[in-house]
N, C-alpha and C positions, 0 to 999 in steps of 0.2 A: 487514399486515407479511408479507414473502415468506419465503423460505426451501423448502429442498429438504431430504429427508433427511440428505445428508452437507451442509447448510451451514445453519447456525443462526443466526437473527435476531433482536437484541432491543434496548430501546433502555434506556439508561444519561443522563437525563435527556438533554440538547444532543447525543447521541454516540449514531450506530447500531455497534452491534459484533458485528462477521461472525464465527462463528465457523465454521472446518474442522473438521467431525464427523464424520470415518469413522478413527478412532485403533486400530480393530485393523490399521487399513492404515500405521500412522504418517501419515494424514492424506492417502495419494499421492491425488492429483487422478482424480477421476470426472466421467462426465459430469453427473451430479446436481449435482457440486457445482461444477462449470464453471457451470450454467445463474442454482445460486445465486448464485454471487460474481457474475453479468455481472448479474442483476436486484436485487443489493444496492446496488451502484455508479449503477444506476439510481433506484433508491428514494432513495437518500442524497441526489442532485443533485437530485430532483423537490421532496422535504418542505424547507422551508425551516424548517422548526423543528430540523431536523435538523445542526449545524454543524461535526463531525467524524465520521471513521470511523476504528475501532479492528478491525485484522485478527488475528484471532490463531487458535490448533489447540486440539483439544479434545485430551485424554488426557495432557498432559505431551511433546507433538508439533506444529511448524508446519506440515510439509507437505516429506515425503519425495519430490518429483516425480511424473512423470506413471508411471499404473500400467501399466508395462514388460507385462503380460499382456492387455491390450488394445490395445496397442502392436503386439505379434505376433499379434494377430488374435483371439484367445480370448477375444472378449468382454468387456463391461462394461459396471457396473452401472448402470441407470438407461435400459435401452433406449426406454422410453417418452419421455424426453426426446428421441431421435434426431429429431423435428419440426421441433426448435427451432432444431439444429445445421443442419436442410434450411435452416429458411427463412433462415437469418441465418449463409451458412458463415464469419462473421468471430468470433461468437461466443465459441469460445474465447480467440481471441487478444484479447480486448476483458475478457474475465472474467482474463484475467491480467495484465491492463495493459499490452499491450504493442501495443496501438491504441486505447485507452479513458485516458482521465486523468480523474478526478471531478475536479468545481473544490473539492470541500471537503477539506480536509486529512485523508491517510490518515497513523496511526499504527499501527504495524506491532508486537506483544507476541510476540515470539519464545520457546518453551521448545522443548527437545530436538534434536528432526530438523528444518534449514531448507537442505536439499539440492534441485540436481537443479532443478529447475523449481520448488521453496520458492524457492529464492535468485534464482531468475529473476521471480518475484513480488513477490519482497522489493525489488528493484531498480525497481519502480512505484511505490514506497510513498514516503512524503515523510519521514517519523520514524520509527526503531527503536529499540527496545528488546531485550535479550536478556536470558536466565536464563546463569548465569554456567556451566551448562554445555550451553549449546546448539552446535550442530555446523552448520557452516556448508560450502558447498562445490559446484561444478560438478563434478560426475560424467561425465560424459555422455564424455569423449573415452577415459576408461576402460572404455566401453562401445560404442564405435564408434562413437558416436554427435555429434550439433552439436548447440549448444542453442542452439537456434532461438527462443526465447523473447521475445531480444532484449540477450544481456549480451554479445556480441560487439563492440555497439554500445553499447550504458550504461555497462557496468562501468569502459572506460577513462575515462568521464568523472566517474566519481562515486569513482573511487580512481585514487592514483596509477598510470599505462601496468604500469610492470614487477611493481605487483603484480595488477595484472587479466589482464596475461600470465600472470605463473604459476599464478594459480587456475584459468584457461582451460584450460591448457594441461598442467599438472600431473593433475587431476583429484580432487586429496589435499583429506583434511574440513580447516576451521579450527576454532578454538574461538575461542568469543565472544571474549574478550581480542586475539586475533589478530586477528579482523573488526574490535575495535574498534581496535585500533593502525592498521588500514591505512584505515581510515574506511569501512569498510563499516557497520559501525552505531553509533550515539551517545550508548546507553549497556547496562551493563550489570549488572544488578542481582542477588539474590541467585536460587536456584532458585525456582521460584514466585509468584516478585512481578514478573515482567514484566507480565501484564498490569495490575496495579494500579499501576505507575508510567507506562504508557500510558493510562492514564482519568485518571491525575492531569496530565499533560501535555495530555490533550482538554481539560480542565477549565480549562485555562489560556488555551487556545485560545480556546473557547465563551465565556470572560469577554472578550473583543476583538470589537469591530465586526464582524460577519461579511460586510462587503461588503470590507471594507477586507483581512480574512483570504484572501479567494476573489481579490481585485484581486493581493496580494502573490505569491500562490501562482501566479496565471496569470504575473504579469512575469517570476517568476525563470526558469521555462521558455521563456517567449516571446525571453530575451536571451540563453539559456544560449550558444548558435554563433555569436550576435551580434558583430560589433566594439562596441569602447564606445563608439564613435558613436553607432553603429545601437540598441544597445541603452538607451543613455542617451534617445534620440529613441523610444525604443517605450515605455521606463519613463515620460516624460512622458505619453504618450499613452494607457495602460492607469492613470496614478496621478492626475491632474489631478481626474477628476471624480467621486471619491470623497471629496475636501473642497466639494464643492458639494453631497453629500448629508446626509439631516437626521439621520443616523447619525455622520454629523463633527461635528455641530453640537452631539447631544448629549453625545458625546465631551467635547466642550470646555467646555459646559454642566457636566455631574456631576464634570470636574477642581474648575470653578470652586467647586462647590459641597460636596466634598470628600463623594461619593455614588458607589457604583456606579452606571453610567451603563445605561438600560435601551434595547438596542438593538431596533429593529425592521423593519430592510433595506431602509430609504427613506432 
């Protein structure tokens, strides 16, 4: 099992769960923990025993963006990693999802700080979760800055236009409630039990066929720009043959027989 200093690895029966470990930073992104989350994501899609992923921050923090003092040149931590970032400059953009998609469903446990390139992470993830006072927000135009991440381009599709313009474009934090009115995230819980209502959400997941979980997850993205032609004709052709596997079979089996049904990705 991987992991890097600032990114911790462990596995919660069906569910690997990433955690962001550097919370005297509020969690802002290092290279360490870039290296981790791209070979978590990796790990997650290779173990087949493995059937969701639960992202979440260590300290009462998800991840304050990228650290602004290595941004401006002053170094950062983790230079022994600098290899990795040689041999593979796509690296970080794959570690934060914004050229990398695992096929296995990411659940996202949000506490505290989820700014800044948190929120640009957050917009990779498939489910969220918040603590009821976690702080949400695109900074970056308050700072001269783009956020190149990728929410330029997600954020109007996963919330309504005028209010992805205004968090673009404003720069101002939300609070969870706010995130969850405008549908940036799906639920929001008391302080502290985010992550435990995303392991119970994995847990929901992990009881479902996991060919059929990894088939669902690929169509909905594969039709998202689609017409509904196009996409009705992609959803046949990514869902078809998934009821020809013995994972359908016992699906319909353990209903019949009124049993959890034990899946095993044939």
């Amino acid at each position: 099992m991987g992991g890097t200093e600032h990114l911790t690895v462990r596995r919660e029966g069906a569910t690997l769960v990433l955690t962001l470990n550097r919370p005297e930073a509020k969690n802002a992104l290092s290279l360490p923990m870039l290296v981790g989350l791209y070979d978590g994501w990796i790990e997650a899609d290779a173990d087949d025993t493995v059937r969701s992923i639960v992202l979440t921050g260590a300290g009462g923090s998800f991840c304050a963006g990228m650290d602004l003092k290595a941004l401006a040149g002053k170094g950062m931590d983790g230079q022994g990693y600098r290899d990795r970032l040689t041999a593979d400059p796509d690296l970080h953009w794959k570690a934060m999802l914004r050229h990398h998609r695992p096929r296995k469903p990411v659940i996202a446990a949000v506490e505290g700080y989820c700014v800044a390139g948190g929120t640009e992470i957050l917009q990779g993830t498939d489910i969220r979760v918040a603590g009821e006072s976690a702080t949400f927000g695109l900074f970056e135009v308050k700072r001269g800055l783009f956020p190149i991440g990728g929410s330029t381009v997600r954020l109007q599709r996963q919330i309504p236009r005028t209010h992805a313009l205004e968090m673009l474009l404003t720069g101002r934090p939300y609070s969870a409630r706010e995130a969850a009115d405008v549908g940036l995230v799906g639920h929001v819980v008391p302080d502290g039990a985010a992550l435990d209502k995303a392991l119970e959400i994995a847990e929901l997941v992990n009881s479902c066929g996991p060919l059929a979980v990894e088939a669902v997850k690929a169509s909905v993205y594969e039709t998202a720009e689609l017409t509904e032609t196009e996409g009705l004709a992609a959803e046949l052709k990514r869902g078809w043959p998934v009821f020809d596997t013995a994972d359908a079979k016992e699906g319909a089996r353990a209903f019949a027989e009124k049993r959890p049904p034990v899946y095993k990705r044939a």
